[in-house]
C-alpha positions as CSV (number, residue, x, y, z in Angstrom):
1,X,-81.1,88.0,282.7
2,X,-83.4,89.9,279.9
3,X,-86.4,89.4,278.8
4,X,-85.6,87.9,275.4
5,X,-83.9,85.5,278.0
6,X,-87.1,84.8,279.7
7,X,-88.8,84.4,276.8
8,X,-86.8,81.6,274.8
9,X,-86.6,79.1,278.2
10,X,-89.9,77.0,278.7
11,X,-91.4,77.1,281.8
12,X,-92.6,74.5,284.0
13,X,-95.8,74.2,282.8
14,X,-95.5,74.3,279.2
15,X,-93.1,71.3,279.7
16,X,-95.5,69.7,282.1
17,X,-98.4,70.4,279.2
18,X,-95.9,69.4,276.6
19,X,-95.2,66.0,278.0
20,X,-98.9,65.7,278.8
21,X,-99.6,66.2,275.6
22,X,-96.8,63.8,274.0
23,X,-98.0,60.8,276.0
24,X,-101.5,61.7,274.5
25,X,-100.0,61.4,270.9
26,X,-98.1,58.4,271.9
27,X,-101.2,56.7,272.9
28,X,-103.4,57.6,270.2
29,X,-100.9,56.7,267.8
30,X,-100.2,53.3,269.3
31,X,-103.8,52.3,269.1
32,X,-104.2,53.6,265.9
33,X,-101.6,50.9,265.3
34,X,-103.5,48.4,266.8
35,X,-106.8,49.3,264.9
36,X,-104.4,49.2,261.8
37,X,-103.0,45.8,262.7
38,X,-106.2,44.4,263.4
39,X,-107.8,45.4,260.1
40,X,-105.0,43.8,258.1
41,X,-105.4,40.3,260.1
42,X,-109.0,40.7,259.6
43,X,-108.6,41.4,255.8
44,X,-106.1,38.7,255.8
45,X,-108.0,36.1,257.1
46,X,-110.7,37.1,254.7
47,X,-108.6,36.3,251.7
48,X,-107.2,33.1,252.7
């Protein structure tokens, strides 16, 4: 195996941060949705 080998395969853990770090984004983003989805009932409700 070379170093250029090494190099290009992820080790344990990066994937362990890398997942870590993609169920952080998955959360925010889901309750950014939320907020989102709130605010346009809100707004709705507002109008009617």
């Amino acid at each position: 195996m070379t170093a250029t080998d090494g190099g290009c395969r992820p080790t344990e853990m990066q994937i362990l941060q890398e997942q870590k770090f993609a169920r952080r984004m998955e959360k925010d983003f889901v309750s950014v949705r939320l907020q989102a989805g709130s605010y346009k009932e809100s707004a709705l409700s507002k109008i009617g």
